[in-house]
C-alpha positions in Angstrom: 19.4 -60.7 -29.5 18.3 -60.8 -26.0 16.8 -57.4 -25.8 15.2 -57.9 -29.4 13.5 -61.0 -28.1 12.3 -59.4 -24.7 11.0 -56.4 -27.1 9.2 -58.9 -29.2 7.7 -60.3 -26.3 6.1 -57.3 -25.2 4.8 -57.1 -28.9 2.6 -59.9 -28.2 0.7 -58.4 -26.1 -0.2 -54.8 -27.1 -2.9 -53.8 -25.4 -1.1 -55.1 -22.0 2.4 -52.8 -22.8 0.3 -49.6 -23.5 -1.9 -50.0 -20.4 1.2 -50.7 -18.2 3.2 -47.6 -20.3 0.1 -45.7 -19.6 -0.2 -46.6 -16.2 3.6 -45.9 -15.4 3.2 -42.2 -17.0 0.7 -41.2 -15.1 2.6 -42.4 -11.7 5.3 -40.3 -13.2 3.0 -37.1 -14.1 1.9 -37.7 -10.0 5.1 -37.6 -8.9 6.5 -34.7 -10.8 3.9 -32.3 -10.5 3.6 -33.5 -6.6 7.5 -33.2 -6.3 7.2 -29.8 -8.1 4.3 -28.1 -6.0 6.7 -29.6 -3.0 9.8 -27.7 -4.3 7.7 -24.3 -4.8 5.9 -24.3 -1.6 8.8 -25.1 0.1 10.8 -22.0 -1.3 8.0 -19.9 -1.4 7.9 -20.5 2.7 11.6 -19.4 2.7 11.5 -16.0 4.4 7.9 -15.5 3.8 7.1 -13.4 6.6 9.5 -10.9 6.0 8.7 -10.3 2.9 5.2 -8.9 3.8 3.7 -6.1 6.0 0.2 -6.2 8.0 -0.8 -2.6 8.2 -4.2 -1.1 9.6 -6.0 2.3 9.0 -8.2 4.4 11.8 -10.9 6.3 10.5 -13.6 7.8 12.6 -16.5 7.5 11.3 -20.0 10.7 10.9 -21.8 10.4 14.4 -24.7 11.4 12.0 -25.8 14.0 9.2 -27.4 17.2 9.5 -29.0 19.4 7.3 -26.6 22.3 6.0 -27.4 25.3 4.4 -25.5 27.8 2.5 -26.8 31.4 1.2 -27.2 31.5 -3.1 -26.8 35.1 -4.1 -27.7 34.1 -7.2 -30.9 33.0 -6.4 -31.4 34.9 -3.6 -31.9 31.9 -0.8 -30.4 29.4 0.8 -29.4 25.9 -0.8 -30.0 23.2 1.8 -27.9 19.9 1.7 -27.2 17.1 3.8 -24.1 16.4 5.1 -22.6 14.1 7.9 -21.0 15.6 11.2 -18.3 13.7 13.7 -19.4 13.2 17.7 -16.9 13.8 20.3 -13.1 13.0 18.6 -11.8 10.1 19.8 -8.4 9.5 20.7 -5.9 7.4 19.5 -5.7 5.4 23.7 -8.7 3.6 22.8 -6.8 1.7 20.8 -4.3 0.4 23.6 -6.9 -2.6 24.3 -5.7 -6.4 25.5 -5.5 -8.7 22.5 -3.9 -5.9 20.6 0.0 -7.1 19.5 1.4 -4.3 17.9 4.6 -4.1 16.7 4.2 -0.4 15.7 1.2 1.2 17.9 -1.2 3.0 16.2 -0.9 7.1 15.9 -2.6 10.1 15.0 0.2 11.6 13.3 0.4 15.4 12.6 2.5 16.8 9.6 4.8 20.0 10.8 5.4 22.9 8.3 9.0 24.0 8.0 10.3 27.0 7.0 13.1 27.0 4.1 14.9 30.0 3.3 16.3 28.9 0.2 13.4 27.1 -1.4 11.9 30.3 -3.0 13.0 33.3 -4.3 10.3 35.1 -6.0 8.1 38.3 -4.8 4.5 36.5 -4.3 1.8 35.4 -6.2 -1.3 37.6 -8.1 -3.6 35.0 -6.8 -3.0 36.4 -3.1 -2.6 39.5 -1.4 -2.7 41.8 1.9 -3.7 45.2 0.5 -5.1 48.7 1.6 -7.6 49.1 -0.9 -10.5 52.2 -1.4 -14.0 51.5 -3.0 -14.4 53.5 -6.4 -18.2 53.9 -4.7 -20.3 53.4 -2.1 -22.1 49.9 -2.0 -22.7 46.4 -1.1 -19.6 43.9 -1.8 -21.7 42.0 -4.5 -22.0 41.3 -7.0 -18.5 41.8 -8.0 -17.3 45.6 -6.9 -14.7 47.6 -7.8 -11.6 49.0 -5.4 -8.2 50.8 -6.0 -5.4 49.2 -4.2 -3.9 51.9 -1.9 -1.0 50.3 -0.4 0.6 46.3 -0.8 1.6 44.9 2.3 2.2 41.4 0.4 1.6 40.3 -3.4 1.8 41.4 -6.6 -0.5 43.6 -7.0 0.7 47.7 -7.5 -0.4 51.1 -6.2 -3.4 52.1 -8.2 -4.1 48.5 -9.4 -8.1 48.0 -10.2 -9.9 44.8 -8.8 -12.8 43.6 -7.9 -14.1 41.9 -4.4 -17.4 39.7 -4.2 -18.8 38.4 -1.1 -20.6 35.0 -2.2 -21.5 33.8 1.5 -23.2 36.4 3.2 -27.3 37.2 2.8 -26.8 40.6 4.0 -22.9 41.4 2.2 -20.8 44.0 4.0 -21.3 47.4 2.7 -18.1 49.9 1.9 -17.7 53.4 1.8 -16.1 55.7 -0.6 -13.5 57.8 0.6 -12.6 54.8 3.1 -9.4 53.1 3.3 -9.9 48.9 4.0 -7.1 46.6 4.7 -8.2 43.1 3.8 -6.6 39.5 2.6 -7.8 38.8 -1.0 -7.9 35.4 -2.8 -8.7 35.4 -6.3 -12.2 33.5 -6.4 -13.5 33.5 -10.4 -14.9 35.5 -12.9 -16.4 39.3 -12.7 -20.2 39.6 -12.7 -23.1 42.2 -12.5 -23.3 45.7 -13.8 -19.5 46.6 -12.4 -18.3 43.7 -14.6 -16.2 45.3 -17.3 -17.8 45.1 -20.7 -16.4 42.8 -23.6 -13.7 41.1 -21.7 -13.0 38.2 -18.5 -11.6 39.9 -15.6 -10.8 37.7 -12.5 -12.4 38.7 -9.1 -11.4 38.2 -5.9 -12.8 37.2 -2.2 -12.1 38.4 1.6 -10.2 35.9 3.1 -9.9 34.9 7.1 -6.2 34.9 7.3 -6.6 37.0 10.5 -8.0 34.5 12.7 -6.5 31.8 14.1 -7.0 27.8 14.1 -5.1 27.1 17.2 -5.7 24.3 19.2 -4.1 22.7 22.7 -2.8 19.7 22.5 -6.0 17.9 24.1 -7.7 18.7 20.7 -9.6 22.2 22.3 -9.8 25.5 20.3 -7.6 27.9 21.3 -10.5 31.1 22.2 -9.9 33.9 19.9 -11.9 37.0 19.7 -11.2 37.7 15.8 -12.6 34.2 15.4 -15.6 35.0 17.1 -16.8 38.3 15.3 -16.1 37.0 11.5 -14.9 40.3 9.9 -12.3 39.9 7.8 -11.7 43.4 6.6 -10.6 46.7 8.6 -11.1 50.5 8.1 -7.6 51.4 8.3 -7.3 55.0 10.1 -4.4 57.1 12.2 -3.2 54.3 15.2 -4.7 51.9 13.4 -1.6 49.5 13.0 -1.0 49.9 17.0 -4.2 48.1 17.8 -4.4 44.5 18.4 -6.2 43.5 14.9 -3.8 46.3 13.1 -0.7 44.2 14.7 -2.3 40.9 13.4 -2.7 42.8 9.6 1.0 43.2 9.8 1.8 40.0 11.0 -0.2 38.4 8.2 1.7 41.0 5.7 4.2 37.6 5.7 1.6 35.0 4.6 3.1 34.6 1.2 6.8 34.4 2.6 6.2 31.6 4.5 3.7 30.0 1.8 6.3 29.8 -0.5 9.0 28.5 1.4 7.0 26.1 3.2 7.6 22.4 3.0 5.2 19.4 5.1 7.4 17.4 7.2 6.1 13.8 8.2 7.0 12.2 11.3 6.3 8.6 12.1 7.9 5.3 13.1 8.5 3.2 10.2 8.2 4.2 6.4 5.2 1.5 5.5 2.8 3.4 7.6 2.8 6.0 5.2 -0.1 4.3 2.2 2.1 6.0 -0.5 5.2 4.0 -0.2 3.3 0.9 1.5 1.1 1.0 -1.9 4.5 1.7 -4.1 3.3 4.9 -5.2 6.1 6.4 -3.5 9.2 4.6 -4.1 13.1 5.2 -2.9 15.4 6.0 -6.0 18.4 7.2 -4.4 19.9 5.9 -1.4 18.0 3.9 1.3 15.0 3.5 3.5 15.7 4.8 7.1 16.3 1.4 9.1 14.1 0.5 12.2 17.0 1.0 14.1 16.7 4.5 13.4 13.4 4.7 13.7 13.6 3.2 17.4 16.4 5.3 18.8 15.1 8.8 17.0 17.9 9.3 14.5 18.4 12.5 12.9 17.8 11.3 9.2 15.3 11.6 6.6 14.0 10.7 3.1 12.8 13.8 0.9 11.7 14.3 -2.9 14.1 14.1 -5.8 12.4 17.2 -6.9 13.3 19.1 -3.6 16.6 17.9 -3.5 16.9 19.4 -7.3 16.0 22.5 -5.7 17.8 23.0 -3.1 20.7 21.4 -4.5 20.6 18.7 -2.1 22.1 15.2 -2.6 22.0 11.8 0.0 24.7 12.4 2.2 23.6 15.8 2.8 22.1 17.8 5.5 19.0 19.7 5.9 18.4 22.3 8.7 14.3 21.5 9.1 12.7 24.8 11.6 9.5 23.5 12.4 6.6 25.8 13.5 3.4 24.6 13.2 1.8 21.5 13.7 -1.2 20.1 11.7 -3.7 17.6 13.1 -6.7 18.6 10.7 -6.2 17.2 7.1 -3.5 14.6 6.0 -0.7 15.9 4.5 -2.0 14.9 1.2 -4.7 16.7 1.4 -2.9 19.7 2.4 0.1 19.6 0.2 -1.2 18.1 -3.5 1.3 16.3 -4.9 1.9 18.2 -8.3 0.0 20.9 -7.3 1.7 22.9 -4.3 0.4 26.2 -3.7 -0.3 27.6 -0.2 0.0 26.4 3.3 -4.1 25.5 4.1 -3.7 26.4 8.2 -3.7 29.9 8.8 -0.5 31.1 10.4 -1.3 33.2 13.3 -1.6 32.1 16.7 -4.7 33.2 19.1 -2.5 35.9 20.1 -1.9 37.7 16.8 2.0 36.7 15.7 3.0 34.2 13.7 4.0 31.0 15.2 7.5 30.3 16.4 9.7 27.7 15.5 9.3 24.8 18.2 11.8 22.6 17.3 15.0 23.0 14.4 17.8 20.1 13.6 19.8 19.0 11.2 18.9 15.6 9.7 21.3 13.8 7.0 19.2 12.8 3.7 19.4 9.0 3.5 17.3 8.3 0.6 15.3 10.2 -2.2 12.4 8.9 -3.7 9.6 9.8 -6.2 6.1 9.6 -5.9 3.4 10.0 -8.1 -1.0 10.3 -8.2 -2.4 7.3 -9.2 -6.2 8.1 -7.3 -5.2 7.5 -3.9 -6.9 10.7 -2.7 -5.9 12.0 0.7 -3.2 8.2 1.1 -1.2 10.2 -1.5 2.2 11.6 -1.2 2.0 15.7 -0.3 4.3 17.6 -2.3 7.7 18.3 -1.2 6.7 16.0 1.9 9.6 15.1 4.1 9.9 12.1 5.8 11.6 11.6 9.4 11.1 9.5 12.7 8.7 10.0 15.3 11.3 10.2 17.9 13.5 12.5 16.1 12.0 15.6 18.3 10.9 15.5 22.1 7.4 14.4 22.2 4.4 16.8 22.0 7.0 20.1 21.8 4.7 21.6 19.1 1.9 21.8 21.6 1.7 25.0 21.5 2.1 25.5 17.6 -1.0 23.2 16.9 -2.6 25.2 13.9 -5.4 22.5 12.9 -7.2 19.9 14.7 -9.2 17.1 13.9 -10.1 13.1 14.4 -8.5 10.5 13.2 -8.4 9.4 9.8 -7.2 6.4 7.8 -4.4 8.6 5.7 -2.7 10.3 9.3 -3.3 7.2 12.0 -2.5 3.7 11.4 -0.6 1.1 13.3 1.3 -2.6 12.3 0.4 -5.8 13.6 2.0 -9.5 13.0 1.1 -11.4 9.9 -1.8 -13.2 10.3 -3.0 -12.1 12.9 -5.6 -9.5 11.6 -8.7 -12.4 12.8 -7.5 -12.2 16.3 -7.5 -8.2 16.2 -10.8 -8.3 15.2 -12.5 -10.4 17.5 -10.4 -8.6 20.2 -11.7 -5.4 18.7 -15.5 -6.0 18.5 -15.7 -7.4 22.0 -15.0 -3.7 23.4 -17.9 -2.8 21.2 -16.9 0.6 19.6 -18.6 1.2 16.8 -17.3 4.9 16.0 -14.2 4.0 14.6 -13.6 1.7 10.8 -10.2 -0.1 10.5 -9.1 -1.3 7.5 -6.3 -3.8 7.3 -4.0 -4.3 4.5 -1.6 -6.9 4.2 0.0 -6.9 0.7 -1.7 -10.5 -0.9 0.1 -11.8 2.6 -3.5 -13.9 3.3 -4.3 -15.0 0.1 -0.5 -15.8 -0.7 -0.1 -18.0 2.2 -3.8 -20.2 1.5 -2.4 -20.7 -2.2 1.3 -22.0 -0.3 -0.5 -23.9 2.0 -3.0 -25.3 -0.8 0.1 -26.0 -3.2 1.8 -27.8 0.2 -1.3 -30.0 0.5 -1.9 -31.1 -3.1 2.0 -32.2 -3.3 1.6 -34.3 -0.8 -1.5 -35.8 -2.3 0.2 -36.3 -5.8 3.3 -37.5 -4.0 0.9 -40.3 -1.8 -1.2 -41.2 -4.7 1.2 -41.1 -7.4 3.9 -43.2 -5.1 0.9 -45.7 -4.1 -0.3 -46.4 -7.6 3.0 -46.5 -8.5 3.9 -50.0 -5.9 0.7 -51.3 -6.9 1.4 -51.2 -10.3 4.5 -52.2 -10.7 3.5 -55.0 -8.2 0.7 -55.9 -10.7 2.2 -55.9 -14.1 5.6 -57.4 -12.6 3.5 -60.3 -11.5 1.3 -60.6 -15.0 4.6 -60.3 -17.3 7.0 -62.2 -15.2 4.7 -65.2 -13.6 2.8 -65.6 -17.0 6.2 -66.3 -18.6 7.3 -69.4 -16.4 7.1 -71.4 -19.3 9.8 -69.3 -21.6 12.2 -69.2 -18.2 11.9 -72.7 -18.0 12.5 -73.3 -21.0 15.7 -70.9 -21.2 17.2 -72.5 -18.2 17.0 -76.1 -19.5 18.8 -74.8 -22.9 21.5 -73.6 -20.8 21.1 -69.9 -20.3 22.1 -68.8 -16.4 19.7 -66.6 -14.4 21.4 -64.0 -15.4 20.9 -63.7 -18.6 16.8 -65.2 -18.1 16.1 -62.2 -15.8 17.9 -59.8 -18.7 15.8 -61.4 -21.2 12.4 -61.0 -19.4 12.5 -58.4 -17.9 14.5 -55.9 -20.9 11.5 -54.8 -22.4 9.6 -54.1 -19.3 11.9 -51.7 -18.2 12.4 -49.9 -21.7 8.6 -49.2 -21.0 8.7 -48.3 -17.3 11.4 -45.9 -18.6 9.4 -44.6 -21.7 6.3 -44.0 -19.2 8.6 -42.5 -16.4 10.2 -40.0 -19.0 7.0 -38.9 -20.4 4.9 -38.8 -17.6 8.0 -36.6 -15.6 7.9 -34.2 -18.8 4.2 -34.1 -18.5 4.1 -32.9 -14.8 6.4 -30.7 -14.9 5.0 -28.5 -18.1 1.5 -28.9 -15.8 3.2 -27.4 -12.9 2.3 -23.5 -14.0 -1.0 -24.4 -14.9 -1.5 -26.4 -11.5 -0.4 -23.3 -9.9 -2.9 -21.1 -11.2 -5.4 -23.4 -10.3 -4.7 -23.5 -7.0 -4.5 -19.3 -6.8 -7.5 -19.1 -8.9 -9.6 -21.2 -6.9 -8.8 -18.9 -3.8 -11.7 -17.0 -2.2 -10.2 -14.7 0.0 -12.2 -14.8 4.0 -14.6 -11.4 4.5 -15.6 -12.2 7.7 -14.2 -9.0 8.8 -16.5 -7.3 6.9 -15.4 -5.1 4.3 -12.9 -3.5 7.3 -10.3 -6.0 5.3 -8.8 -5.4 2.5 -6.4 -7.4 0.8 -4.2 -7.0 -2.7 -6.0 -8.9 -4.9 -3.1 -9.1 -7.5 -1.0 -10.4 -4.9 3.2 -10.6 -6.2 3.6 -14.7 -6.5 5.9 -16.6 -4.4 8.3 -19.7 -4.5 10.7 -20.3 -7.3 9.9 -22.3 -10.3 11.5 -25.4 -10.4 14.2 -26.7 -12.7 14.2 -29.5 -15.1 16.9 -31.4 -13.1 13.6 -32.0 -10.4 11.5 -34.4 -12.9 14.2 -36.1 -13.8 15.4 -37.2 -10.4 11.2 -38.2 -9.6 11.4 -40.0 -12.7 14.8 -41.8 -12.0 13.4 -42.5 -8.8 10.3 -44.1 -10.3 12.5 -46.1 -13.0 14.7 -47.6 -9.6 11.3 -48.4 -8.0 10.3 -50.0 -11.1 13.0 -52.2 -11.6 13.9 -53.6 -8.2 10.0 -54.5 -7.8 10.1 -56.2 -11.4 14.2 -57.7 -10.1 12.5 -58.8 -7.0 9.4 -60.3 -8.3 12.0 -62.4 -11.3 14.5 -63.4 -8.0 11.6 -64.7 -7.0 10.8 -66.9 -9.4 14.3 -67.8 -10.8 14.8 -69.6 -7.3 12.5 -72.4 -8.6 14.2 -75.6 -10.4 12.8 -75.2 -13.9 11.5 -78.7 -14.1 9.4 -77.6 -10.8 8.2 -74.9 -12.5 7.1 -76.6 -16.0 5.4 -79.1 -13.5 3.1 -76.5 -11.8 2.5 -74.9 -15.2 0.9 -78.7 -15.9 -1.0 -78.7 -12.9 
């Protein structure tokens, strides 16, 4: 009867109970949703940094552009075009600048070809070829002409073969001789044109190409001087002695083009696995195995990671070994752009040395496979994953002992040197950075959402504690308020209840019953409340974000950063709320002590009064 009476009570006076019910549920929703935002920031803090990587890309950038032109023979005249042109290269040293804390320092990495024996066992490709070949007539080499193929040094192609060979670059086009024998290097180009064309069906055609000069550069970036290089004639009449000269020794050395084309694979050195875009980005990703550790990274271990497809064909399997001879070096594309992922094809440095010969394997080892991964194309461009590419440290071979294989040179770019810095800390690089004043070089820095991520866990940190304060605040006034309105404006009844006998017991019971069923109401629907909101707080907070460009568009971020800090369970609202209830009722117990310490004959007299 007690509790029905203290519910009846609270009957009285509607609109009062539903303010104060109201009231209480939204110090509850506070205090949830605060508590909530607490309990995911909090997690989401746990181990944050490791979780992310702050990465930056070199890239030098054109000096200028200049107008190009390039011979029609179409047309008969030159096309003219614009197109930009590098200054002097810079090297990687004018990076090494105070304010710049690196954890990995910034290279320009080369990729090395390796020779593998057992990758390929086929005679060549048609689309290639060193062949003695005669014209079927004297005349210019275009449009497309006709020549017999005399003698295969390399390809497909077979004694007596018919093809045709168009020069599409030259105003004045080399003229050939009948009854002359010409060794060249032929790529197949397109289709045949011009009255040598065979009538009523598509024959493919074929153009010189410059395997016979060499690309070689010394380790300071300066071309190797070659006199092939100089005189641009990629053809020779072959006749008796011929193969004793110097260019006749280089036409037999280039007889193994194809060999080592097909059995070619681009190995990657560098010191940790993230400075590579296509496994930072996840478009390479380990599937067998592990990542090489920085351990081994730091101390030049003799491991490596390498393509589930070449492990296929080798017949390779983590645990392994593979014998890598490396002997060349490539410094002028990224590897890419040399090696297209799906594609393959041929090795795009020419492999002669300014001396004639093919270059020598500088360095061979044994490295155990610790991982295979995948990788796949998904419009990175020259960031992309080369095929067959092979991954190892940096320090697993003595430093610069390919300086003498260097078969390509060029400046840095954002896919071959790139560096990692501390989290956070790409602001500070920056200002570091300007204040030398280079302007010749672009860095980008990525760092996997790790900005944006940490302003949302921040912002989330900041409005708990403002639900927290404001919901706990409003709370103690509150129940402050309504403890005072529905226990002091009941002296009367207590007085009364006292006088007929009941003990203070069972007067505070009776007051203060139905209270507390709706402090309890209000706390349980207001906790439910905040904690369904939490989700949609959250994405308030990240949507909201505006990630800082004041480094220009040199910063990029992930703009679909992975979310952070666990959701939390149901057991958190119901603590907040339990705590709210406690609050509640000791206010409301101490605000009824209070009072029940009055005689109740004192208390009807100030009522009178």
């Amino acid at each position: 009867m007690t509790f029905y009476y203290s519910i009846k009570q609270m009957r009285r006076s509607p609109l009062k109970s539903l303010l104060f019910f109201l009231l209480i549920g939204l110090c509850a929703f506070f205090l949830a949703l605060g508590g909530a935002l607490w309990y995911m920031g909090s997690s989401g803090f746990q181990n944050f940094d490791e979780l992310y990587t702050t990465i930056g890309t070199v890239e030098q950038k054109y000096e200028g552009t200049k107008v190009v032109s390039r011979w029609d023979p179409e047309r008969q005249s030159y096309e003219y075009y614009s197109g930009g042109y590098y200054g002097e290269w810079l090297k990687e040293d004018v990076l090494d600048f105070g304010g710049a804390d690196y954890i990995l320092k910034p290279r320009q990495r080369p990729y090395f070809g390796a020779y593998i024996e057992d990758l390929y066992n086929g005679i060549g490709s048609p689309d290639m070829g060193v062949v003695e070949a005669a014209p079927l007539e004297t005349g210019p080499i275009y449009p497309s002409f006709p020549m017999r193929v005399v003698r295969v040094l390399e390809g497909t192609m077979q004694e007596g073969d018919i093809f045709y060979l168009c020069d599409h670059q030259s105003e004045d086009p080399a003229i050939l001789e009948a009854g002359k024998t010409y060794v060249m290097q032929l790529s197949m180009f397109g289709m045949t044109h011009g009255p040598n064309a065979p009538d009523g069906e598509q024959v493919l055609e074929y153009q010189l190409s410059s395997g016979i000069a060499s690309t070689q550069y010394t380790i300071d970036m300066e071309p190797v001087y070659d006199p092939v290089t100089e005189e641009e004639r990629w053809y020779d009449e072959v006749t008796d002695g011929f193969y004793e000269t110097e260019r006749g020794k280089r036409w037999l050395a280039l007889s193994s083009y194809q060999d080592y084309s097909m059995r070619t694979i681009p190995v990657q050195p560098v010191d940790g696995t993230e400075l590579l875009m296509h496994f930072y980005n996840g478009e390479a990703q380990i599937t067998e195995g592990r990542d090489i550790t920085e351990k081994e990274y730091a101390e030049g271990a003799k491991v490596c990671l390498i393509p589930e497809k070449l492990a296929m064909q080798l017949g390779k399997k983590t645990g392994d070994t593979l014998t890598l001879p490396l002997y060349y070096a490539d410094y002028s594309r990224p590897v890419g752009d040399a090696f297209l992922l799906g594609v393959g094809g041929y090795i795009s440095v020419n492999i002669l040395n300014a001396e004639g010969s093919v270059y020598q394997v500088f360095n061979e080892q044994e490295y155990e496979i610790v991982g295979l991964y995948t990788a796949e194309d998904e419009g990175s461009g020259s960031y992309t994953a080369g095929e067959n590419e092979v991954v190892i440290p940096w320090k697993a071979i003595p430093e610069n002992c390919w300086k003498d294989n260097i078969a390509g040179a060029g400046p840095m770019k954002g896919a071959n040197t790139s560096f990692q810095i501390p989290n956070g800390t790409v602001e500070e690089f920056q200002e570091a950075w300007e204040a030398l004043g280079i302007d010749d070089l672009e860095i980008r820095f990525y760092d996997m959402g790790y900005t944006q991520l940490k302003d949302s866990l921040e912002n989330r940190q900041l409005m708990s504690v403002i639900f927290l304060f404001s919901g706990g605040v409003m709370a103690v006034l509150i129940l402050c308020f309504f403890s005072s309105l529905f226990i002091t404006g009941q002296k009367e009844r207590i007085a009364v209840e006292r006088l007929m006998g009941r003990t203070k017991r069972q007067c505070a019971v009776s007051i203060l019953a139905g209270m507390l069923v709706l402090s309890a109401a209000g706390c349980a629907a207001g906790s439910a409340f905040g904690w369904l909101a939490t989700g949609k707080a959250v994405e308030g907070v990240s949507d909201t974000l505006e990630f800082d460009r004041m480094y220009s568009d040199n910063v990029i971020a992930n703009t679909n950063p992975e979310e952070t800090g666990e959701q939390p369970g149901v057991a958190l609202p119901c603590v907040m709320g339990g705590v709210l209830l406690a609050v509640s009722a000791a206010i409301s117990a101490g605000y009824m002590g209070k009072v029940l310490r009055k005689e109740p004959l004192r208390m009807l007299g100030e009522i009178e009064e």
